[in-house]
ROGU-453771 format. One record per residue: residue number from 0; x, y, z of N, C-alpha, C in turn. Coordinates in pm, 1 decimal. Atoms other than C-alpha are relative to their C-alpha. Example, Ala and Ser with C-alpha at 12.3 -4.5 7.8 and 13.67 -1.06 7.14 Angstrom:
BEGIN
{site 0, {89.0, -119.0, 0.0}, {1230.0, -450.0, 780.0}, {90.0, 120.0, 0.0}},
{site 1, {-82.0, -119.0, -6.0}, {1367.0, -106.0, 714.0}, {-77.0, 109.0, 73.0}},
//
This chain:
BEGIN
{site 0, {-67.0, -105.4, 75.5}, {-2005.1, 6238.2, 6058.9}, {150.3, -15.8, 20.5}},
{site 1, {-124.9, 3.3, -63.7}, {-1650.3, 6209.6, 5995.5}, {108.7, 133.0, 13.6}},
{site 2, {-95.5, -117.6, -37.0}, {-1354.4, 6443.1, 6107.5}, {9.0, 126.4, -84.8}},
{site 3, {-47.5, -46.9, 32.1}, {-1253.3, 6571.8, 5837.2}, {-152.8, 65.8, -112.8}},
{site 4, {91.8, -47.7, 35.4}, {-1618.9, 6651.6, 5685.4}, {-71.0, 99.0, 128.3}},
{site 5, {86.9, -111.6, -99.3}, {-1702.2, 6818.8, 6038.8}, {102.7, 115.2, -0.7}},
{site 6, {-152.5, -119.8, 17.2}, {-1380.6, 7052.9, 5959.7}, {-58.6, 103.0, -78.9}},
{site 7, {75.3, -94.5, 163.4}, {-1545.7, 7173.5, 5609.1}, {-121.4, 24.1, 61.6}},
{site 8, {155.1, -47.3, -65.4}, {-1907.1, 7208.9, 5797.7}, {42.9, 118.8, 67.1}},
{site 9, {-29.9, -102.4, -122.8}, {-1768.0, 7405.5, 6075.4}, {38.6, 128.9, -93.5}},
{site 10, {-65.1, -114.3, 63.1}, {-1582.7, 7646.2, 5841.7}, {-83.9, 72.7, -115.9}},
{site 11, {75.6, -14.3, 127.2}, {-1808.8, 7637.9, 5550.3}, {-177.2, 128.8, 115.5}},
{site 12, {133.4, -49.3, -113.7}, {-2114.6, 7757.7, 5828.4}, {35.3, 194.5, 63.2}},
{site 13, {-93.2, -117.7, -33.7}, {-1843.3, 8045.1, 5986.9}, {-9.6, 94.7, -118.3}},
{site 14, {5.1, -76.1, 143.0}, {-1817.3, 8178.5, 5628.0}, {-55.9, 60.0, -29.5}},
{site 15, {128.4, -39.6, 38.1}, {-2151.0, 8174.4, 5548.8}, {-46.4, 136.3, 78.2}},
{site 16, {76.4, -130.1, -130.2}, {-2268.8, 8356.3, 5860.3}, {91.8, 120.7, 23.1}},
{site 17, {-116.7, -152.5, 2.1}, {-1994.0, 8579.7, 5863.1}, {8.9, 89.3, -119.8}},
{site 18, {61.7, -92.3, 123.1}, {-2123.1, 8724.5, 5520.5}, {-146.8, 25.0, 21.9}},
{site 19, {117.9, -56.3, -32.3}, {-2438.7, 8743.6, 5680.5}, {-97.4, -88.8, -143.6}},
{site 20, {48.6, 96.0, 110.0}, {-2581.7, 8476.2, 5400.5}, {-91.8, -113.7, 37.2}},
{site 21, {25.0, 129.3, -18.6}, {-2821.4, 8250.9, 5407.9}, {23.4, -131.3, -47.5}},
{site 22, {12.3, 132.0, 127.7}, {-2841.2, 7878.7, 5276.9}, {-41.1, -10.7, -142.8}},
{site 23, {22.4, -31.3, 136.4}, {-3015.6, 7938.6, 4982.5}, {56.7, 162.4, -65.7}},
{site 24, {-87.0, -123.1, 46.8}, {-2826.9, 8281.1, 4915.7}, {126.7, -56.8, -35.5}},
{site 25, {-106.1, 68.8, 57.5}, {-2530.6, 8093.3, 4899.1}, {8.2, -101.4, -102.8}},
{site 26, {81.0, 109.6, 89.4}, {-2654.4, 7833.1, 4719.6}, {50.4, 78.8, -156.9}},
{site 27, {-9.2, -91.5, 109.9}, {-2754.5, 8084.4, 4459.0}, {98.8, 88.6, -54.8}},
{site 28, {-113.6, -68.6, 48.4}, {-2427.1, 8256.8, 4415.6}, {71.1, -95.7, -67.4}},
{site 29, {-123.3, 106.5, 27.3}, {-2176.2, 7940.9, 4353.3}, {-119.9, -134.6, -58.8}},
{site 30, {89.6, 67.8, 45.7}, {-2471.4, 7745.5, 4186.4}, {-36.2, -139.1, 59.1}},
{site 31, {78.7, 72.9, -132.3}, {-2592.8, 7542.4, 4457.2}, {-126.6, -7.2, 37.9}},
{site 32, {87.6, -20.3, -101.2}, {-2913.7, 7434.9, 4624.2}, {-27.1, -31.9, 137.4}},
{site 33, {-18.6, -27.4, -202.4}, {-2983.2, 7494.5, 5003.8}, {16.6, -142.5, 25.5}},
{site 34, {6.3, 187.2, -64.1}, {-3050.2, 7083.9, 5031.1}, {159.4, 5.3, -10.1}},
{site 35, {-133.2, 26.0, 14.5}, {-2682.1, 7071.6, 4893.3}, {125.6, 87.1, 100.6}},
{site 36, {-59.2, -97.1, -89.7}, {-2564.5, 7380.5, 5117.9}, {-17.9, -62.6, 149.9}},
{site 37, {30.5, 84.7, -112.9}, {-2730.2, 7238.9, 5414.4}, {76.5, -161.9, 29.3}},
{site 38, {-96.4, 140.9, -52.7}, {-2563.7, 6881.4, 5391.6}, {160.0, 52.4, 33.4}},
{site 39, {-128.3, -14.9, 15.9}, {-2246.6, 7012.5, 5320.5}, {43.0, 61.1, 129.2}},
{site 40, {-3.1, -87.3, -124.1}, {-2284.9, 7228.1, 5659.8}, {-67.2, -100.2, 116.2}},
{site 41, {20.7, 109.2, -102.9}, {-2427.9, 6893.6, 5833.9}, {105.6, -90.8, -7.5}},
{site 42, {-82.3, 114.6, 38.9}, {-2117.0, 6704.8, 5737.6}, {-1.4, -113.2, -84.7}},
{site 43, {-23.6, 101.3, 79.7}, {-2202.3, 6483.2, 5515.2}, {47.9, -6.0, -114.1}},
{site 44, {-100.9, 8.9, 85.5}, {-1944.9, 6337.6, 5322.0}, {-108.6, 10.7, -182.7}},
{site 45, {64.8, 29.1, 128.4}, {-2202.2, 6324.2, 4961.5}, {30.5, 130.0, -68.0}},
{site 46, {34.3, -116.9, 118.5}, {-2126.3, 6620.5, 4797.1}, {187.2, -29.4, -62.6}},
{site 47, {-104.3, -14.7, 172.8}, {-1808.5, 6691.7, 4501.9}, {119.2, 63.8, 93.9}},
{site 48, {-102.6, -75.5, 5.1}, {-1478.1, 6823.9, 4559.5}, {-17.6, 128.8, -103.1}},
{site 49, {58.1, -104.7, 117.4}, {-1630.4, 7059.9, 4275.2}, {-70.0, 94.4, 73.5}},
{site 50, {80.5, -54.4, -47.0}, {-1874.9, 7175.6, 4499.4}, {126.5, 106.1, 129.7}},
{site 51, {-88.8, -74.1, -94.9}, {-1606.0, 7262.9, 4787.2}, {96.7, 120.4, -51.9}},
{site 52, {-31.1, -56.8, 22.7}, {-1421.1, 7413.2, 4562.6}, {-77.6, 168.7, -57.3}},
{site 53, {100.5, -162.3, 38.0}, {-1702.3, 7666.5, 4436.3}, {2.3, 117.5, 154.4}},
{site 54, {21.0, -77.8, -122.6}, {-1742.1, 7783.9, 4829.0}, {132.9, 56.0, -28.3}},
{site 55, {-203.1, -44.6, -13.4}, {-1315.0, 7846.2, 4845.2}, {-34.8, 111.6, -83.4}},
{site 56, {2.9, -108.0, 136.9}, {-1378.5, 8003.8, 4503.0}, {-78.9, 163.0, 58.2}},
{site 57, {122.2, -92.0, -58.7}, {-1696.6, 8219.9, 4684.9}, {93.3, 100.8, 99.4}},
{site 58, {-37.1, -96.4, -132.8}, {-1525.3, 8328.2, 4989.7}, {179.0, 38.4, -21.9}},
{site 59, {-71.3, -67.2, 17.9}, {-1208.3, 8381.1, 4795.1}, {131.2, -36.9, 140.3}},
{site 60, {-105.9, 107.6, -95.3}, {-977.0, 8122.8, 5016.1}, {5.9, -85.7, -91.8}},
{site 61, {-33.7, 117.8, 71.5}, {-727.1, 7875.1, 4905.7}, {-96.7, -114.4, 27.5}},
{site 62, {88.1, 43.9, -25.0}, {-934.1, 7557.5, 4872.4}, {60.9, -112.4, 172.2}},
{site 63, {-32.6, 27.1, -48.3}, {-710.9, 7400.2, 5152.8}, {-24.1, 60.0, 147.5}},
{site 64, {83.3, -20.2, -121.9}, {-832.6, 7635.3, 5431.5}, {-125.4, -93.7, 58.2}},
{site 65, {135.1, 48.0, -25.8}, {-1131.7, 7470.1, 5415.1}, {33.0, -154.9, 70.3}},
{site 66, {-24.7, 183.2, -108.7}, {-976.9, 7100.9, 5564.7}, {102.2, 36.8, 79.1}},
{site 67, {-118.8, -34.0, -132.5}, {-729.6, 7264.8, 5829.7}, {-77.8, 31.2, 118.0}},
{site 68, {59.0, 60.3, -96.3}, {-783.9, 7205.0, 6151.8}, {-69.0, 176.1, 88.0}},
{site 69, {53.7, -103.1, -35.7}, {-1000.3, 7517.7, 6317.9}, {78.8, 40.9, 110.0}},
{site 70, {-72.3, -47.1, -115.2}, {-775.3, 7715.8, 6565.9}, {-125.4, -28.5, 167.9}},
{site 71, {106.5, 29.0, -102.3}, {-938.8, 7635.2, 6941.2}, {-23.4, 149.8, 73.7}},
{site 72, {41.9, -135.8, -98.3}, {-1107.1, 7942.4, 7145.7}, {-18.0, -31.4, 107.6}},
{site 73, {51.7, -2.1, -116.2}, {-1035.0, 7944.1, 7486.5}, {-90.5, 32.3, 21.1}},
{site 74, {109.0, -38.2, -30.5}, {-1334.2, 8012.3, 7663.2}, {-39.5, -26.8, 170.7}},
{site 75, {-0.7, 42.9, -123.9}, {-1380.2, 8133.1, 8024.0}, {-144.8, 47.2, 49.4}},
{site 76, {92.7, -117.4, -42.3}, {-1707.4, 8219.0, 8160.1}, {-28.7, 13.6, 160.4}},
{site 77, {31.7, -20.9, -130.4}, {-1745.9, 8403.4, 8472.1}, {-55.7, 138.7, 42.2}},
{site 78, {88.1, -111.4, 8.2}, {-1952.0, 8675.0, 8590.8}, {118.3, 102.9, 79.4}},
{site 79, {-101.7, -80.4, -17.5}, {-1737.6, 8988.3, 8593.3}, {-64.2, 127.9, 95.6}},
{site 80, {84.1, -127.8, -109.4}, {-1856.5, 9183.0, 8927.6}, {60.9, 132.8, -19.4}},
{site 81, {-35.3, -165.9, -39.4}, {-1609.7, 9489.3, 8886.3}, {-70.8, 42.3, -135.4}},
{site 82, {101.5, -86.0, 67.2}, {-1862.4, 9569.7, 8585.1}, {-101.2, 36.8, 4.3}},
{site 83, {108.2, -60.2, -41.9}, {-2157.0, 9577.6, 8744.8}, {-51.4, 42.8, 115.2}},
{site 84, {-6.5, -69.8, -79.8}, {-2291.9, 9827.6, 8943.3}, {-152.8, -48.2, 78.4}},
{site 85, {110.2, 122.2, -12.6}, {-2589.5, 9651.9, 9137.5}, {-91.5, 178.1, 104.9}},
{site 86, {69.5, -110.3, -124.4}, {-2859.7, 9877.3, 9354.7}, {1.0, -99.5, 136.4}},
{site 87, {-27.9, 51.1, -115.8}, {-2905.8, 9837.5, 9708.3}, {-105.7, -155.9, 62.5}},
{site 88, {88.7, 116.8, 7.5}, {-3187.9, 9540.6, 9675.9}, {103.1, -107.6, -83.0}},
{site 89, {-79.6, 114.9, 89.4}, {-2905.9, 9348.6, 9454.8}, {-36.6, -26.7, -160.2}},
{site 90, {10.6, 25.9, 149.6}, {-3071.2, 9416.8, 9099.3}, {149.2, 84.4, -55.8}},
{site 91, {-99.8, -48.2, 119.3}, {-2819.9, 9509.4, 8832.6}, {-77.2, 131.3, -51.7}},
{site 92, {42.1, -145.7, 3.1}, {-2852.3, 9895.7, 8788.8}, {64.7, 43.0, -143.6}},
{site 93, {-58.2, -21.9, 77.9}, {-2552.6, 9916.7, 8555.6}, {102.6, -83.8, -61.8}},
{site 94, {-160.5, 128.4, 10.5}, {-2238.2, 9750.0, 8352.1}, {129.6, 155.1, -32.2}},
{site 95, {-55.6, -89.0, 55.8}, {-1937.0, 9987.2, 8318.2}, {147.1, -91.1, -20.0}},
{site 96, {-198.2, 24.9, 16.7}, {-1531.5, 9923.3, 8200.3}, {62.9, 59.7, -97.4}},
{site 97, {-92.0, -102.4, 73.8}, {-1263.9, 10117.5, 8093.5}, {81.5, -88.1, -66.2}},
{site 98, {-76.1, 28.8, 56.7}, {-1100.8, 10024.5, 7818.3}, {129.0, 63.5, -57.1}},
{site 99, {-122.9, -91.0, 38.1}, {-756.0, 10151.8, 7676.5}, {15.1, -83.5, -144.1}},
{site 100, {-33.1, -26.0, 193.5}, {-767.5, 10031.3, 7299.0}, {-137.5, 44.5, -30.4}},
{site 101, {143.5, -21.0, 48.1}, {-1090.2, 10076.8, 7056.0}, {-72.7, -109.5, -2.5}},
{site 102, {80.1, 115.5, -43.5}, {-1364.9, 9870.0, 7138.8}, {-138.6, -3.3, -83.3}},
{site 103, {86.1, 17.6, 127.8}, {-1675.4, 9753.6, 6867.7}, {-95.6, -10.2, 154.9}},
{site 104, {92.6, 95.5, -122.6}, {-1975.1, 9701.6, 7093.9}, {-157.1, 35.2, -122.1}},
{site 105, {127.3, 55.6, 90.1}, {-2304.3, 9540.4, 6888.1}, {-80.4, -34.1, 111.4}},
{site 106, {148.2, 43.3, -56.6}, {-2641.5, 9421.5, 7053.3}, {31.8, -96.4, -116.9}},
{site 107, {50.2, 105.5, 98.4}, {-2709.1, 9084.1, 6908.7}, {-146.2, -69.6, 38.2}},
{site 108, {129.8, 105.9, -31.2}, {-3059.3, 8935.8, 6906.2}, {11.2, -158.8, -62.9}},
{site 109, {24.4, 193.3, 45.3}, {-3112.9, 8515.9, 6896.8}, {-149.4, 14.2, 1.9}},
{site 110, {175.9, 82.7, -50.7}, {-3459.2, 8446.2, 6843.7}, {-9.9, -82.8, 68.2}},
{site 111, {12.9, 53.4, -70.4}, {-3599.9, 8202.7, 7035.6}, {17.1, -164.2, -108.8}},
{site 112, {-39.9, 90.7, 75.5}, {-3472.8, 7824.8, 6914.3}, {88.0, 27.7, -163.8}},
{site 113, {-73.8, -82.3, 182.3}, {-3225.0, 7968.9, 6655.6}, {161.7, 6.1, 41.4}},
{site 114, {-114.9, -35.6, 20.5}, {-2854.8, 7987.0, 6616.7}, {51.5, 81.0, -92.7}},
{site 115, {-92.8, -108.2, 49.1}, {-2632.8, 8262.0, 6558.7}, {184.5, -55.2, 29.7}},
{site 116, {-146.8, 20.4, -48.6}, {-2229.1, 8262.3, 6509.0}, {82.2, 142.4, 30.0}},
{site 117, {-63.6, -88.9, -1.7}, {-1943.6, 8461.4, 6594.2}, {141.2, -11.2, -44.4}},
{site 118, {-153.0, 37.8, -9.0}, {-1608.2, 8461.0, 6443.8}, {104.2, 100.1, 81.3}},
{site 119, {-87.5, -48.8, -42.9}, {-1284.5, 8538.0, 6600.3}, {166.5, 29.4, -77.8}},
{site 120, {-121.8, 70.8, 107.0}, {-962.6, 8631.7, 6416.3}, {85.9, 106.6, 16.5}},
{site 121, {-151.6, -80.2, -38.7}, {-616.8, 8761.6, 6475.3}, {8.9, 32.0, 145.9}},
{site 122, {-11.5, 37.2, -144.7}, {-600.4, 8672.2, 6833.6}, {-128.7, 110.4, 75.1}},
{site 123, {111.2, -95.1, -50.2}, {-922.8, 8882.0, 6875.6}, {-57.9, -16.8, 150.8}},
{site 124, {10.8, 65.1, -133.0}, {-1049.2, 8885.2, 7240.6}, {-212.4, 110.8, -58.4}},
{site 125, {204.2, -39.8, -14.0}, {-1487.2, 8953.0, 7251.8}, {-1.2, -34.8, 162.7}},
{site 126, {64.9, 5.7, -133.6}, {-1648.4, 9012.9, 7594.2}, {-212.0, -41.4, -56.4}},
{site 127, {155.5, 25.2, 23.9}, {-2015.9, 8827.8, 7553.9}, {-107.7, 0.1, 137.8}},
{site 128, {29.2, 28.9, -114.1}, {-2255.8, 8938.1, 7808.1}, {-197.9, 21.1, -57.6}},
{site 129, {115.6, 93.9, -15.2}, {-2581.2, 8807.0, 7820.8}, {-147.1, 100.9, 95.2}},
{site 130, {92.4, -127.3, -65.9}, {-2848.9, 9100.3, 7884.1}, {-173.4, -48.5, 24.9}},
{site 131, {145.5, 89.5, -1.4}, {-3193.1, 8877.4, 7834.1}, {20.3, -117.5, -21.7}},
{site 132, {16.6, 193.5, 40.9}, {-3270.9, 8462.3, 7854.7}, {132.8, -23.4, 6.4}},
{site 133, {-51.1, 99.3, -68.5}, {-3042.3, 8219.9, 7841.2}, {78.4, -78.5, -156.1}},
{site 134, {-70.6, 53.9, 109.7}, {-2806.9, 8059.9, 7581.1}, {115.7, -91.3, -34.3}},
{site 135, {-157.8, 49.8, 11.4}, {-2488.8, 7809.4, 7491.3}, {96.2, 53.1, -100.3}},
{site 136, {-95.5, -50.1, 102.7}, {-2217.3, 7917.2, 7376.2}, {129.0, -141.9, -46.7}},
{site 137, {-83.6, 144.4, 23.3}, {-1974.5, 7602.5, 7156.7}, {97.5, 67.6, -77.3}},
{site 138, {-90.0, -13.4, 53.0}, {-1665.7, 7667.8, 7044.4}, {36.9, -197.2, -92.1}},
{site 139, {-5.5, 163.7, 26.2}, {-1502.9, 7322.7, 6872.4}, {3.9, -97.5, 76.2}},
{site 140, {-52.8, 105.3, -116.1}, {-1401.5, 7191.6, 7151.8}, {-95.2, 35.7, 177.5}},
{site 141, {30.3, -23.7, -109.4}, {-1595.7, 7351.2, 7429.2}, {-127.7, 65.5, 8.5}},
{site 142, {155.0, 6.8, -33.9}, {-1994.2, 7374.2, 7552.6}, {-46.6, 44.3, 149.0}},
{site 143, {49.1, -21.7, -139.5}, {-2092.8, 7621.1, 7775.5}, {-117.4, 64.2, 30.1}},
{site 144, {135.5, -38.9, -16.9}, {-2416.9, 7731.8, 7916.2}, {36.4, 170.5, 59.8}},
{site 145, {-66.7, -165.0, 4.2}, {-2416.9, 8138.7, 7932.7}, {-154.5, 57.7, 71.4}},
{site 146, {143.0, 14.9, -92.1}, {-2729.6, 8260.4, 8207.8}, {30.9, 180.4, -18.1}},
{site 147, {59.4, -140.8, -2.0}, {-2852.9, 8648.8, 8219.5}, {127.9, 79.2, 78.2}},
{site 148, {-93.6, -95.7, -67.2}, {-2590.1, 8907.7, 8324.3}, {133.9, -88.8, 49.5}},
{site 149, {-146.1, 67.5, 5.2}, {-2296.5, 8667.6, 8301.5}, {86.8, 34.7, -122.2}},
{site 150, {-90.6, -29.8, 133.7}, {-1994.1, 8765.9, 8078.4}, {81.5, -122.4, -8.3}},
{site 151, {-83.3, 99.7, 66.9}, {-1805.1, 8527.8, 7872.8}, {78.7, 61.8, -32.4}},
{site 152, {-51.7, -114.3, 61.6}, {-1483.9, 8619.8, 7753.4}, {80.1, -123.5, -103.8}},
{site 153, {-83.7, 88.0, 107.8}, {-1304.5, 8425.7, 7443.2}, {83.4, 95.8, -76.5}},
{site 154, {-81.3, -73.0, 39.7}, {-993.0, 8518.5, 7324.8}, {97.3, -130.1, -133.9}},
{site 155, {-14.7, 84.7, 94.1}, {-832.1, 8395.2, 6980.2}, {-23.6, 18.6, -139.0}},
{site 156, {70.2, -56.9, 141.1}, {-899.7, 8293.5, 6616.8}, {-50.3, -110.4, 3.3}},
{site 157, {92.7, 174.9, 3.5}, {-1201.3, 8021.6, 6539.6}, {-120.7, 78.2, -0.3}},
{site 158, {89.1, -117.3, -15.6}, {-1529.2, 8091.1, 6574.6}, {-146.2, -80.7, 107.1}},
{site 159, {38.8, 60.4, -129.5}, {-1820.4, 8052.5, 6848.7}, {-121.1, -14.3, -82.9}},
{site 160, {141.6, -42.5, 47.9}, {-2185.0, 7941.5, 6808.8}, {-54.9, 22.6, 116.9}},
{site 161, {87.9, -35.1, -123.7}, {-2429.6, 8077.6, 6999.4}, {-154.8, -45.4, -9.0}},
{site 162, {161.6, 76.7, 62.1}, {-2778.0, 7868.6, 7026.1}, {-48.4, 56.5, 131.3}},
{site 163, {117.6, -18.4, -110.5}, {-3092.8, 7968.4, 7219.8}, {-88.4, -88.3, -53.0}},
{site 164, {95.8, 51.3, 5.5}, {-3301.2, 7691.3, 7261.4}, {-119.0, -14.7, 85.1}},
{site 165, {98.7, -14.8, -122.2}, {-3549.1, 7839.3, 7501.9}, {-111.2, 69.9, -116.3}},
{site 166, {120.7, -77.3, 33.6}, {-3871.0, 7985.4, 7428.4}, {-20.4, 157.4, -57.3}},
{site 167, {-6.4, -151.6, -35.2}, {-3760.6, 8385.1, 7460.9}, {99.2, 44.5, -71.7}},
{site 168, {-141.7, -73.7, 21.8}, {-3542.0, 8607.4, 7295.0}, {116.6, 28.6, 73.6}},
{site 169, {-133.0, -12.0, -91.1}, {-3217.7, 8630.5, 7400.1}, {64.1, 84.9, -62.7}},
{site 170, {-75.7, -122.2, 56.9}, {-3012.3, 8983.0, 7356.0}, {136.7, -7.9, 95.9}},
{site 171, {-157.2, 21.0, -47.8}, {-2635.3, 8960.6, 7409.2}, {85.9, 115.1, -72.3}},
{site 172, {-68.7, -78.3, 96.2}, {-2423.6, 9245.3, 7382.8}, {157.4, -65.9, -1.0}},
{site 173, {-100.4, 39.2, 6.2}, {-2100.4, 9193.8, 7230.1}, {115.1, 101.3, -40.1}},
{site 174, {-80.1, -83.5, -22.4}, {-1777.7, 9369.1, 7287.7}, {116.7, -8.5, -32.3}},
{site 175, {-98.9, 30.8, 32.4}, {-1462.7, 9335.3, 7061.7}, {83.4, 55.8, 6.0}},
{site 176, {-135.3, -137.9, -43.8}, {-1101.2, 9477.5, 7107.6}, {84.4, -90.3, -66.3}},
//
């Protein structure tokens, strides 16, 4: 796959999932089918400048977003003890933190072998913490493994994926400011 087709995948994928769309939903809007949605989101160079331009057209971006280079998301993960409140055997009882702006907080479910994304944008900072199973989290540049009651924190604009390729559901709440 080359560079500048894993640029348009990456972004074209972000888009998608960030309208909450599937492959063939998209497809079907900008007159597409999923085989053609799907390559175009595996990188491969075979599809139209016609076609790229229908997505731009879709999501209502110049068509030049779509080949600029994806901003990078730091990404630190470390388990944040002053949030949790543990009992006296050492299970995790509670998570608490005070925040001082307004804060979004979602539950996300992964099925089990499934990817979900997350975008980030206008130097957005997300706290991802990891309430069931087991999951990676990839930014463009960076692959990290994310274990039960560990918080991640990424701060930035780009956007993350999050894969569970275990057996079990995995529920991650997520916490934006």
């Amino acid at each position: 796959m080359n560079t500048l087709y894993r640029k348009i995948a990456w972004k074209v994928i972000n888009l998608r999932q960030s309208e909450e769309l599937t492959q063939v939903e998209l497809g079907a809007k900008i007159g597409l089918s999923k085989f053609q949605v799907s390559r175009i989101e595996r990188g491969f160079g075979d599809t139209t400048l016609d076609n790229i331009q229908k997505i731009a057209d879709y999501f209502e971006i110049p068509l030049h977003e779509l080949f600029k280079e994806e901003q990078k998301v730091p990404l630190a993960v470390h388990l944040r003890e002053d949030w949790i409140e543990k009992t006296k055997s050492g299970a995790v009882r509670s998570f608490s933190k005070k925040f001082h702006e307004t804060v979004k907080i979602k539950i996300l479910s992964i099925p089990p072998k499934s990817i979900k994304r997350l975008r980030l944008e206008n130097d957005q900072t997300k706290e991802l913490m990891l309430l069931k199973g087991k999951i990676t989290v990839q930014s463009p540049d960076d692959y990290l493994p994310l274990n039960q009651y560990q918080i991640l924190s990424a701060k930035g604009d780009g956007g993350l994926r999050l894969t569970n390729a275990y057996e079990i559901e995995a529920i991650l709440m997520v916490i934006s400011y």
